[in-house]
Every structure is written in C-alpha cells, then in structure tokens.
DSSP file (Angstrom, degrees, kcal/mol; ACC not computed):
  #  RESIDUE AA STRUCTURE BP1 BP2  ACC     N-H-->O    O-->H-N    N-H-->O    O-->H-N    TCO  KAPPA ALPHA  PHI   PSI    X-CA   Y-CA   Z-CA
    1    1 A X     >        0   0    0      0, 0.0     4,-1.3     0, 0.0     5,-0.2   0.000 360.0 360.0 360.0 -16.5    0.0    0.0    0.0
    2    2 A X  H  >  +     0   0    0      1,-0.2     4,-3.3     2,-0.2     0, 0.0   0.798 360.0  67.2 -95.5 -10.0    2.8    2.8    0.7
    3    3 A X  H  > S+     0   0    0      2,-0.2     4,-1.6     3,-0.2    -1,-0.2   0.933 103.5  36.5 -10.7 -72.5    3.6    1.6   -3.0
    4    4 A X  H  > S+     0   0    0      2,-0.2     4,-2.6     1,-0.2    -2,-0.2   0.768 119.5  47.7 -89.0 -10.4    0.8    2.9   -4.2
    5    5 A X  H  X S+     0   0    0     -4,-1.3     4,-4.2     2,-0.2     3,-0.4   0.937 114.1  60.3 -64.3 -54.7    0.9    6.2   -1.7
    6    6 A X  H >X S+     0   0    0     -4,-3.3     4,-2.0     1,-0.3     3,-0.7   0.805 108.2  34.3 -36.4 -79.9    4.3    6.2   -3.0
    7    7 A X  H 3X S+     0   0    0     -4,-1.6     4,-0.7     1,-0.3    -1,-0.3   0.418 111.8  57.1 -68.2 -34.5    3.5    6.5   -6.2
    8    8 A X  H 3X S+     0   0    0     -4,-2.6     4,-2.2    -3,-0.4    -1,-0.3   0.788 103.2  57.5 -78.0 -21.5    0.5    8.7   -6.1
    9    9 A X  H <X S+     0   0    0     -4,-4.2     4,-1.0    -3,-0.7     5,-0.3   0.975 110.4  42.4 -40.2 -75.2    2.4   11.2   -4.3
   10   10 A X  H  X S+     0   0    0     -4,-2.0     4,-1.6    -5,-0.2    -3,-0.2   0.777 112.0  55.4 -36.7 -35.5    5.1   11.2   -7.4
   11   11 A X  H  X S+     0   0    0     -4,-0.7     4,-0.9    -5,-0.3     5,-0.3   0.976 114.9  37.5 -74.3 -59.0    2.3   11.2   -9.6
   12   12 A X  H  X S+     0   0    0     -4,-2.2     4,-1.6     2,-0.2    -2,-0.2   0.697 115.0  54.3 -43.7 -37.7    0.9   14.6   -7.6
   13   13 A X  H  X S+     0   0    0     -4,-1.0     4,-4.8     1,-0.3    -1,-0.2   0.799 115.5  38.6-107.5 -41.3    4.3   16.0   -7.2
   14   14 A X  H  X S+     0   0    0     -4,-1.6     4,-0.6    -5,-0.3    -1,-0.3   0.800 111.4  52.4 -83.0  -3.4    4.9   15.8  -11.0
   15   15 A X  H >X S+     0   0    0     -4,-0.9     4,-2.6     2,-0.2     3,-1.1   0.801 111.9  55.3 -95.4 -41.2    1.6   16.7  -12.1
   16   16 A X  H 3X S+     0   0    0     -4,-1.6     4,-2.7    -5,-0.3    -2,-0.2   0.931 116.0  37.4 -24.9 -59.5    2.5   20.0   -9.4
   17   17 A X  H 3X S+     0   0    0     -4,-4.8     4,-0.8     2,-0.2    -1,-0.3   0.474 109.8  54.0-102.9  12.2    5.4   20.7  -11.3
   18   18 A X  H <X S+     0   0    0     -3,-1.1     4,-2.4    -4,-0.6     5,-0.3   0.804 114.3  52.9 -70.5 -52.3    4.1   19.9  -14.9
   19   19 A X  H >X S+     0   0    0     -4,-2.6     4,-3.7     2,-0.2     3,-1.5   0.947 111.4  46.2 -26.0 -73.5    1.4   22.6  -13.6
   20   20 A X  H 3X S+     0   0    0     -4,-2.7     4,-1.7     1,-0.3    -1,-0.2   0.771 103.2  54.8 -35.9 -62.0    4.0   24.8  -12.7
   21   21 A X  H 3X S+     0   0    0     -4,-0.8     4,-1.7     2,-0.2    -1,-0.3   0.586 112.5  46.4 -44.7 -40.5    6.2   24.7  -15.7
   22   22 A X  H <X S+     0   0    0     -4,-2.4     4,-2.4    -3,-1.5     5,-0.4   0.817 109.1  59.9 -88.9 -23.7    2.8   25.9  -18.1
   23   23 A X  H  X S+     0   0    0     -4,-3.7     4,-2.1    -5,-0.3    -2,-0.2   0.976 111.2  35.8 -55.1 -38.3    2.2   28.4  -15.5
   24   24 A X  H  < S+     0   0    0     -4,-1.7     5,-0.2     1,-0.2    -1,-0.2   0.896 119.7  47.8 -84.0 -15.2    5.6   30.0  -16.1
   25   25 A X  H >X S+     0   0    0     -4,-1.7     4,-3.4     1,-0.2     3,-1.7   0.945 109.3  47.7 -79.0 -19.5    5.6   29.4  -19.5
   26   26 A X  H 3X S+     0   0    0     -4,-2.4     4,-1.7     1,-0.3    -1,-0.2   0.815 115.0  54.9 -85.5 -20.1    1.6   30.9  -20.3
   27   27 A X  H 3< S+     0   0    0     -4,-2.1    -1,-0.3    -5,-0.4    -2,-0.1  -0.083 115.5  44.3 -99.2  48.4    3.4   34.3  -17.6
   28   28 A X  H <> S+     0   0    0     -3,-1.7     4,-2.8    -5,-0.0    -2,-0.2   0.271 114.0  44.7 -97.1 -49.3    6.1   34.2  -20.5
   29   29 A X  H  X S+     0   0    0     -4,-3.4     4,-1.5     1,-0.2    -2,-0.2   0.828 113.4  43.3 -50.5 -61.5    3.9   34.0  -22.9
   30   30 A X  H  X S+     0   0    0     -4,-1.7     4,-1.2     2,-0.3    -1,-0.2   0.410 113.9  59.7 -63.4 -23.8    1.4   36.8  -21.6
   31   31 A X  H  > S+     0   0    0      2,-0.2     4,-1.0    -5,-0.2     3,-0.3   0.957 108.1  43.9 -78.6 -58.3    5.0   38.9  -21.0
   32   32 A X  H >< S+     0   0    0     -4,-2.8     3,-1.5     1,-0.2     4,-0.5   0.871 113.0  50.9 -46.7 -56.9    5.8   38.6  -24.8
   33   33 A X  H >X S+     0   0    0     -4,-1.5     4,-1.7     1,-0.3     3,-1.7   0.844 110.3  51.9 -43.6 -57.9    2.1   39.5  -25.6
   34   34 A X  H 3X S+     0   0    0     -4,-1.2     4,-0.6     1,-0.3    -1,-0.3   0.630 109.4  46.5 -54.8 -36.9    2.4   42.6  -23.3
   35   35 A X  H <X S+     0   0    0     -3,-1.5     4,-0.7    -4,-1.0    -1,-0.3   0.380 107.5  56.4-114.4  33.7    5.4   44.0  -24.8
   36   36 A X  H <> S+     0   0    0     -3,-1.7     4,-1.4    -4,-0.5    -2,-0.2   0.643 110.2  49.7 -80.7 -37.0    4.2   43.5  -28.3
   37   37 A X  H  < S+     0   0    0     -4,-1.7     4,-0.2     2,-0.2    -2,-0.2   0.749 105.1  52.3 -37.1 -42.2    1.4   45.5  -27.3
   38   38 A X  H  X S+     0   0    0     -4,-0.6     4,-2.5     1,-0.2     5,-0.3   0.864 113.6  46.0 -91.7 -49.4    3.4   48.1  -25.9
   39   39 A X  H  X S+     0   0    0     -4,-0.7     4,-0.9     2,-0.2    -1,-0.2   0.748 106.3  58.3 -90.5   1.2    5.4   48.4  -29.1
   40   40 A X  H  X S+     0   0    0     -4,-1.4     4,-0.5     2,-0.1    -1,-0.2   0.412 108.2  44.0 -53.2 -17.7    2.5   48.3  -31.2
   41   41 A X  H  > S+     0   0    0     -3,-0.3     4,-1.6    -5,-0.2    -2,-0.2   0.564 108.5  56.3-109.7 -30.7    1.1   51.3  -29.6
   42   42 A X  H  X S+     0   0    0     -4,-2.5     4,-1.9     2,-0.1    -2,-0.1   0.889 115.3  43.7 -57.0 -45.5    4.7   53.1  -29.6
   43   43 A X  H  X S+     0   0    0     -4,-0.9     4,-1.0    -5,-0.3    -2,-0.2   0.876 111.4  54.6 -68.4 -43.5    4.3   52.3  -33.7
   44   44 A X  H  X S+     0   0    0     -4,-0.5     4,-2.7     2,-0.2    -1,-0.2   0.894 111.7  40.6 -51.7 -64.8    0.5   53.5  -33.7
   45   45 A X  H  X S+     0   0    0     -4,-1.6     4,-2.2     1,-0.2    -2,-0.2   0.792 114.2  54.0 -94.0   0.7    1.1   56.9  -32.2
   46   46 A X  H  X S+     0   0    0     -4,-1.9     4,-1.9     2,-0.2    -1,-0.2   0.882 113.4  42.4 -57.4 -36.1    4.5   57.4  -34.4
   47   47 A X  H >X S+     0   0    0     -4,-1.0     4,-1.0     2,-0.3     3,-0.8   0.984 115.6  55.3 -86.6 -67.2    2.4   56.6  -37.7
   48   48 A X  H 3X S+     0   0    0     -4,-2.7     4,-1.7     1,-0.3    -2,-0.2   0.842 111.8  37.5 -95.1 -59.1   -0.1   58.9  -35.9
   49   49 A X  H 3X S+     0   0    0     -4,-2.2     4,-1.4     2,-0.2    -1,-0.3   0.880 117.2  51.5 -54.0 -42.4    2.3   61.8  -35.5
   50   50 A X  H XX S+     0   0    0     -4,-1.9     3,-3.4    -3,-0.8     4,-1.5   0.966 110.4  52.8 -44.4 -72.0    4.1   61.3  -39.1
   51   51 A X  H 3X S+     0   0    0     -4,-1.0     4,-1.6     1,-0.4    -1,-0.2   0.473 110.2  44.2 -88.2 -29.1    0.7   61.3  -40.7
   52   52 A X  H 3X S+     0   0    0     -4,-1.7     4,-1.4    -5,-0.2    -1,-0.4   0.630 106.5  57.2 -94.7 -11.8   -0.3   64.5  -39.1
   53   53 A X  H <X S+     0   0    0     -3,-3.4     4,-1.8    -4,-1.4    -2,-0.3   0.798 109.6  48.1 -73.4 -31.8    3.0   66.1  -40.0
   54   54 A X  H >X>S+     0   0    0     -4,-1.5     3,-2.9     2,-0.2     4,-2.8   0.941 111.1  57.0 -52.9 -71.5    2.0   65.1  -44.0
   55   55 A X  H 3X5S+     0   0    0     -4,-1.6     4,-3.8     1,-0.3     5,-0.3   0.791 106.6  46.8 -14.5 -57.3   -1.4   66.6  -43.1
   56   56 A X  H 3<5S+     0   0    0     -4,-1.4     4,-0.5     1,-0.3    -1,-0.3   0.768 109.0  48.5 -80.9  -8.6    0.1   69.5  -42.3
   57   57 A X  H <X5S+     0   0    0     -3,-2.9     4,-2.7    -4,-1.8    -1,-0.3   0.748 112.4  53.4 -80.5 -19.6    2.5   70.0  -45.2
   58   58 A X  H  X5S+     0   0    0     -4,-2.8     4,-2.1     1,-0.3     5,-0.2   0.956 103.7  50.8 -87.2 -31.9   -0.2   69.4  -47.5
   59   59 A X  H  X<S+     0   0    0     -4,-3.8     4,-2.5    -5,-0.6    -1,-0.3   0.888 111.9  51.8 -63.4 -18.3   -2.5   71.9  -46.0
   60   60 A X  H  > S+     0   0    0     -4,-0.5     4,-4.7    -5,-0.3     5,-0.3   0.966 105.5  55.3 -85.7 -34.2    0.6   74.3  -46.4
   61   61 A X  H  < S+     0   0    0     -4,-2.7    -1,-0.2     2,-0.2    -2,-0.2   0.696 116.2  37.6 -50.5 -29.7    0.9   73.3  -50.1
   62   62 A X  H >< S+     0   0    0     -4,-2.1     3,-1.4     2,-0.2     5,-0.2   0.929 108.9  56.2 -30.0 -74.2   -2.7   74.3  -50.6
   63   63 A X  H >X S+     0   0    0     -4,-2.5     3,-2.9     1,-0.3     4,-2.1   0.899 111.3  47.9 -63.5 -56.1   -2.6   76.9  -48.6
   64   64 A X  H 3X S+     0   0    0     -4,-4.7     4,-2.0     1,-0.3    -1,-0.3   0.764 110.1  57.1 -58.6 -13.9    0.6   78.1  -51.2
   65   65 A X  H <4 S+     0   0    0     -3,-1.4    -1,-0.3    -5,-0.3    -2,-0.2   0.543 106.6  41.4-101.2  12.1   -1.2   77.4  -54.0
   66   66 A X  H <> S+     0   0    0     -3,-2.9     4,-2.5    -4,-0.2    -2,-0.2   0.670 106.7  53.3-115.1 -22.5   -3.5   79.1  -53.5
   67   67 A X  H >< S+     0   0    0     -4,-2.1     3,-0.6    -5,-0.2    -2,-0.2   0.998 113.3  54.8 -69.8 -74.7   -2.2   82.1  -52.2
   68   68 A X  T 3X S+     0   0    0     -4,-2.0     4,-1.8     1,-0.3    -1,-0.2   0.617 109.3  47.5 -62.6 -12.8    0.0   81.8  -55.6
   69   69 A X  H 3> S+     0   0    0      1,-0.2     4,-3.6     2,-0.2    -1,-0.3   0.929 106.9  51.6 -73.6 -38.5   -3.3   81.5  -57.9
   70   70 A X  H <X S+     0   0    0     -4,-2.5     4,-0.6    -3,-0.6    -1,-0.2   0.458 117.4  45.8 -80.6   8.4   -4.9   84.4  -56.2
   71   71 A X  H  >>S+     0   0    0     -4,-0.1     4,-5.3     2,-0.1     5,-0.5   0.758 108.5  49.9 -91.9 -59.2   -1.1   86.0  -57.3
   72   72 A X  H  X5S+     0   0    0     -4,-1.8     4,-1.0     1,-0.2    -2,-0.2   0.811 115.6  53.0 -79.9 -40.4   -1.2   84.7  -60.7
   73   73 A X  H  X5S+     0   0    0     -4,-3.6     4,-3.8     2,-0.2    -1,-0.2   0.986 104.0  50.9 -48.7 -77.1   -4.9   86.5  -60.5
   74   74 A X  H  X5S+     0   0    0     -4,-0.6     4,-3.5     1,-0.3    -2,-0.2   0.702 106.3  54.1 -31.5 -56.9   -3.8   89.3  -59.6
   75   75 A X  H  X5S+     0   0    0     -4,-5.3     4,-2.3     2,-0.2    -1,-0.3   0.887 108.1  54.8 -47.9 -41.9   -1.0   89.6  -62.7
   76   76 A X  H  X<S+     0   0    0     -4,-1.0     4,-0.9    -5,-0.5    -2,-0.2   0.966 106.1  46.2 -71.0 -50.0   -3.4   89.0  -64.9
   77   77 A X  H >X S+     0   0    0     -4,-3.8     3,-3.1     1,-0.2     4,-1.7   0.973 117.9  44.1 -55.1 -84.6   -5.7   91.9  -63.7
   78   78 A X  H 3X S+     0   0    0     -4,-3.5     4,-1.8     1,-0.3    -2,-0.2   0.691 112.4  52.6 -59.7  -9.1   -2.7   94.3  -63.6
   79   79 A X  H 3X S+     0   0    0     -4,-2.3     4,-1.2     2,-0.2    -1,-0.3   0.671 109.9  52.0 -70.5  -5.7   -1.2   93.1  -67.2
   80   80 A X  H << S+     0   0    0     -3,-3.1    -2,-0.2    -4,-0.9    -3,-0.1   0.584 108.7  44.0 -85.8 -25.3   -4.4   93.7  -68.4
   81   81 A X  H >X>S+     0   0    0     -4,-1.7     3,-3.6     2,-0.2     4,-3.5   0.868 112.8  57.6 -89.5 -48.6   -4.6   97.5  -66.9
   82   82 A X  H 3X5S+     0   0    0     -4,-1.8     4,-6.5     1,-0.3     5,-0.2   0.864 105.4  48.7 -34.5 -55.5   -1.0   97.7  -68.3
   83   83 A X  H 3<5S+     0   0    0     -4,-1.2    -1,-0.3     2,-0.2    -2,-0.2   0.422 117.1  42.5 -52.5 -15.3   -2.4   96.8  -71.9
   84   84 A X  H <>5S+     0   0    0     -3,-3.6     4,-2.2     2,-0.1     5,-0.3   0.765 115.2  45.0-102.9 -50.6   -5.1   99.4  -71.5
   85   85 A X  H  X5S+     0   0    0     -4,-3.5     4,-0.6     1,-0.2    -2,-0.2   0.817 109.7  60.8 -71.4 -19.1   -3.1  102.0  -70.1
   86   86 A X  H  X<S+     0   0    0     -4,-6.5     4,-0.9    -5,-0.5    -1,-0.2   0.851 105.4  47.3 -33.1 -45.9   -0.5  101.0  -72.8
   87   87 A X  H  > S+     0   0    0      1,-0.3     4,-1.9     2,-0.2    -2,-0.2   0.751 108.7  55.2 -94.0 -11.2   -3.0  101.9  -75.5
   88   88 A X  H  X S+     0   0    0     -4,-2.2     4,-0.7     1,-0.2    -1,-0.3   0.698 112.0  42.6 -91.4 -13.0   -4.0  105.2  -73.9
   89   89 A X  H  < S+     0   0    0     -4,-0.6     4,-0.5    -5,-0.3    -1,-0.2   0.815 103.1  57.7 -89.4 -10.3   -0.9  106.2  -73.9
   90   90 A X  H >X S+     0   0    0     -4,-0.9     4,-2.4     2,-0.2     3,-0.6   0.900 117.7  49.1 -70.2 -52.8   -0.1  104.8  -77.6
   91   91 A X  H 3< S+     0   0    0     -4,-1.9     4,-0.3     1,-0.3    -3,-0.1   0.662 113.7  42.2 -61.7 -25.7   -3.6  107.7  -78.3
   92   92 A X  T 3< S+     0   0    0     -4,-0.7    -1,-0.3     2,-0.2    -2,-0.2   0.806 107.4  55.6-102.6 -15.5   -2.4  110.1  -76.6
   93   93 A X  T X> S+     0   0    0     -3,-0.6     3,-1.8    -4,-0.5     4,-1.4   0.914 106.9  55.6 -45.4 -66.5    1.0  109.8  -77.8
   94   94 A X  H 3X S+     0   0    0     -4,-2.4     4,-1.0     1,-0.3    -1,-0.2   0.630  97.6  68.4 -52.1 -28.7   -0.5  110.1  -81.5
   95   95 A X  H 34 S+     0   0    0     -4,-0.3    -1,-0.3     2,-0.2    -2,-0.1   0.232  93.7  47.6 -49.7  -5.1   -2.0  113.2  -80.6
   96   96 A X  H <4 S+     0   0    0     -3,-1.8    -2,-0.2     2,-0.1    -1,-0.1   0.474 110.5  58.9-127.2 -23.4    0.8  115.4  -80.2
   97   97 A X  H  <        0   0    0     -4,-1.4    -2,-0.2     1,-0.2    -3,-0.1   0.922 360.0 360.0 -67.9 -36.5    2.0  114.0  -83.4
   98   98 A X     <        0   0    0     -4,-1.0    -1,-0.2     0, 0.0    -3,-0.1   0.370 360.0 360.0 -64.8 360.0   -0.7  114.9  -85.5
C-alpha cells in the first residue's frame, strides 16, 4: 500500500510541477504578448504623428497654392490694366504728333 501512496504522491508532485512549468511558460507567454502590445502602440502613435505632420505640409501646399493662384490672378488683372493703359498712352501719344 505505501507503493501505491508512494506513487501517487510522485504522480501529484509531477503533475505540481508539470502545472508549474505551463504556468511559467503561459506568464512568458502573456509577458511577450504585453510587450508586443506596448510596441505596437509606440508604432501606432508614431504613424499617428508622421501622418499628421504630412497633413500638415499638405494643407501648407494648398494653402501656397492658392495664395500663388490668387497672385497669378492678380498679374493678370494688372497686365491687363497695363495693356489698356498702354493703349492710352499709344492715343495720346499720337495726338501730339498729329
């Protein structure tokens, strides 16, 4: 009979430390998880900051292009008074010749 005490005992003591042994590996396991997390969320708000520094160049690239149409406007309007006030002056020029 102390055979079989014997023997369930070992049988207890190794199913104890089989226990153990997946405990520490599933808190290895659960460590790795944790600091994949941790640098997945470092990576998240880097991509999150990059993505809002693009943002902001593009709004300034707008922002310059638009600024440079409403330039490009502007030339147009004043070569166009140039051209007028060119030809009044071509008329009035011609007037003093005559």
């Amino acid at each position: 009979m102390c055979s079989r005490r014997d023997t369930a005992a070992n049988s207890t003591e190794w199913m104890v430390g089989q226990a153990g042994q997946a405990l520490e590996a599933i808190t290895t396991a659960v460590d790795g998880i944790s600091a994949t997390m941790t640098h997945l969320a470092s990576a998240a708000e880097e991509q999150t900051a990059v993505a809002n520094e693009i943002n902001q160049g593009i709004v300034a690239i707008s922002d310059a292009t638009h600024e440079g149409s409403a330039g490009m406007t502007q030339l147009e309007a004043a070569g166009r008074q140039l051209t007028r006030l060119a030809g009044e002056l071509r008329d009035q020029a011609g007037r003093f010749r005559a």
